[in-house]
C-alpha positions, 0 to 999 in steps of 0.5 A: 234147514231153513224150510224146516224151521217154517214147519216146526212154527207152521203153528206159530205167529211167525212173521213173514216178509210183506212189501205192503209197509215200510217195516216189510213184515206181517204176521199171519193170523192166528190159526191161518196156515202162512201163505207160500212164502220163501224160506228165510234164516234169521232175519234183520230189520228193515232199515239195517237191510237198506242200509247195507244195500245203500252201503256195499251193493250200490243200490241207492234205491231200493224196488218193491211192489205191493200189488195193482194200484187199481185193486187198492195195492201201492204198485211199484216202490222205492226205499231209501234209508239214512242211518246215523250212529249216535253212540258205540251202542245206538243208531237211528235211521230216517227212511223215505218211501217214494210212490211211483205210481202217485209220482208219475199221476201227479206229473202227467195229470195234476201239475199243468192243473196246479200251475193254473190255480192261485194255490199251487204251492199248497196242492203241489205239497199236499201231492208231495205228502202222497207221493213220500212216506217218512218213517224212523227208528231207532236202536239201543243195545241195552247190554251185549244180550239185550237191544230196545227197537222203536219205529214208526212209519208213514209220519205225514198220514196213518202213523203206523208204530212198533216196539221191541225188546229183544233179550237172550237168555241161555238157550233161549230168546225173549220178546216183547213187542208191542205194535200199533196198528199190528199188521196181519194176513189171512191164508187167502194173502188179505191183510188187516190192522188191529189196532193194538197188539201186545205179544210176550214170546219166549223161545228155546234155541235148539240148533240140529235135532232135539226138543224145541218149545215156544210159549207166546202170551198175545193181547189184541185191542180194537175193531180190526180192519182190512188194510189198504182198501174199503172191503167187505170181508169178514173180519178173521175172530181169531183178530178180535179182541182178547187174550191167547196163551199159547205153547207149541213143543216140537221134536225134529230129527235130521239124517244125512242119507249121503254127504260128500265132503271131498271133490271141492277146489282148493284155496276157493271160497264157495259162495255159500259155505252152507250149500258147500256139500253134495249131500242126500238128507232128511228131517222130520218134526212132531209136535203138539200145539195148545191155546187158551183164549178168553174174550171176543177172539175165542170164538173160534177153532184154532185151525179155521178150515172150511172142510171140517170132518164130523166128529173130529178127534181134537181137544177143543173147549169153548164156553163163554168167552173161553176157548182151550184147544190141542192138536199135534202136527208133523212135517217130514222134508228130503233135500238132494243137492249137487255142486259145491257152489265154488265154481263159475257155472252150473255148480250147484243144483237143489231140491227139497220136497216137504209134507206137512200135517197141519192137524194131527186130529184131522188126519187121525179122523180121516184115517179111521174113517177111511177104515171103517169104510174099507172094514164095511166094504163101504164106499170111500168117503171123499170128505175123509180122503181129503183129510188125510191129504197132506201139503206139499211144497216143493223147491229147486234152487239152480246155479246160473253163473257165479253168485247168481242163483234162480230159485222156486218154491210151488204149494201142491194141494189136493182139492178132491171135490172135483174128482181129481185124485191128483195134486194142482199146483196151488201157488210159487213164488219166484226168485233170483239169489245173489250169493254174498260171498265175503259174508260166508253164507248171506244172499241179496233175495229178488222174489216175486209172487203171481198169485199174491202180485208182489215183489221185495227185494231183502238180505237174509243171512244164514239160510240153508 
């Protein structure tokens, strides 16, 4: 289950989707649980997305919006990509960004200004630079396991570039990324830039239930800043710079409670052969997570969380610039589905509800507190309440007609500070899904985040 790959890596650098670049993506700072995002298989770089937008969905442009221009976002959006095959194994893409916002500014305010002055055709090119942003890329497939990613975007103002080597060994996958600046966000949606970040991960492939491991070596260079606007936040330390090893080790076992393979119509393709069958199931993950840091970035806890219990039970070493930190995490996740997804209406209805617990040395200290208060007829500690809270997300994904799909993931959390015992609804992020159906499972994804005020529209392949 796609859902439950965000768990198993919930400790981990994942990337996520983030409309605020031209490349679409940011990782989240280390140590920060990821902010609500929907669930993704796997993922595709930017430009071959928009080109198969432009390609086979008669989408010439392509929308996103990056929060109020008026609190430093970039508001409304469009993307265009120029894709030219070189040779049987290498491609090039030019992509355009236009600034909508800026373009309709530039018109209503400066134009009639321009015209006025003796040089007009320099403002009016210099305008021009604000309102698009030029980016490239380009791909090699070194052998039929390996490909080499070069890219660099806004060319014409802050140049912003990325390189990777992708390799596929048996039953695992190596990466090896270099990114400059590398673009980050915080658990409250900010982002920042470092500089410069180096990042070696190699990852187990383990398809259904089993052992998954990840082993990660990240190098992070230069004063990181906040991205966009002049702000006043404090820089995350976990972005300072320095050197973090990292391994995360994770078992997950699925169940099917019920499943139902008859009732689907013959010689009808369903839109999604992956959510084809009515079915009842369940997944859960335990894993233990480990880091060493050394420089500026170890001065830290690798889980930064505001409400610390005293005398927590966790493995955590700092001295000097060294830090050696351990934990365990879990996650369990139940999925109902009706519908085969083949017929015109109403043919399918999802839900999945997911709990997660980020940090086993949390909860085991919650918990024995809670018992020594109930042992000591004492009264229950909200601190140690708190800690056992775990997190809930749940999603429901409805059939609307056809391949069109309308789709919600909601964050619950508890926040007994106030006296409620009761969860709040934290977040959700919002979507419609257009089934491709000649791609067996693949969806084009409109989703839009209230909270965070963004919006992308992207492919995702192969996600349940």
């Amino acid at each position: 289950m796609g859902r439950l790959r965000w768990a198993a890596e919930g400790r981990w650098e994942l990337d996520m989707e983030a409309p605020v670049t031209m490349e679409g993506t940011a990782r989240p700072v280390p140590g920060h649980p990821l902010p609500l995002g929907l669930s993704r298989g796997p993922r595709i770089s930017r430009p071959k997305q928009l080109d198969f937008m432009h390609r086979f969905m008669a989408s010439p442009l392509v929308p996103s919006f990056a929060g109020d221009p008026s609190n430093g976002g970039c508001g409304l959006l469009l993307h265009h990509a120029h894709t030219f095959h070189l040779a049987e194994n290498w491609s090039t893409t030019v992509l355009e960004q236009f600034h909508i916002q800026k373009l309709l500014s530039f018109v209503t305010e400066r134009v009639p200004n321009c015209l006025e002055e003796t040089s007009w055709p320099k403002t009016i090119m210099r305008n021009i630079r604000d309102v698009i942003s030029l980016g490239f890329g380009t791909e090699l497939l070194v052998t039929p396991d390996s490909t080499l990613l070069l890219e660099t975007y806004n060319i014409t103002k802050e140049s912003r570039g990325k390189a990777i080597y992708h390799h596929k060994l048996p039953q695992h996958n190596l990466t090896l990324e270099a990114a400059w600046p590398a673009l980050f966000v915080d658990k409250r949606g900010t982002y920042w830039d470092v500089p410069l970040s180096l990042a070696i991960d190699l990852a187990s492939i383990c398809s259904g239930s089993g052992l998954d491991y990840h082993l990660c070596l990240q190098h992070n260079s230069g004063q990181p800043k906040h991205f966009g606007v002049d702000q006043t936040n404090e820089v995350p330390t976990s972005l300072l710079p320095g050197l973090c090893a990292k391994a995360a080790f994770s078992f997950k076992k699925n169940v099917d409670f019920w499943r139902k393979k008859e009732g689907k119509l013959k010689m009808v393709q369903p839109y999604d052969v992956f959510l084809s069958d009515p079915h009842v199931s369940g997944s859960g993950i335990i894993g233990a997570v480990t880091s060493a840091s050394f420089g500026d970035c170890s001065a830290r806890l690798s889980v930064e969380d505001e409400s610390h219990i005293c005398n927590e039970y966790r493995l955590y070493v700092h001295r000097d610039k060294f830090a050696l930190f351990a934990d365990l995490f879990a996650s369990v996740s139940c999925t109902a589905q009706l519908g085969n997804f083949q017929r015109r209406f109403l043919d399918l209805t999802r839900f999945n509800a997911r709990i997660d617990v980020p940090s086993g040395s949390t909860f085991l200290t919650g918990a024995i507190h809670l018992a020594q208060d109930v042992y000591h007829s004492r009264q229950l500690a909200t601190d140690a309440i708190q800690a056992i809270c775990p997190d809930l997300i749940v999603s429901l994904q409805q059939q609307i007609v056809g391949p069109l799909s309308f789709r919600v993931d909601s964050k619950f959390a508890f926040d007994l500070k106030d006296g409620n015992y009761f969860p709040r609804l934290d977040e959700s992020v919002f979507a419609f899904d257009w089934a491709l159906k000649v791609l067996g499972s693949a969806r084009a994804t409109a989703w839009y985040s209230p909270r965070h005020k963004e919006a992308m529209v992207e492919l995702r392949f192969f996600e349940s």
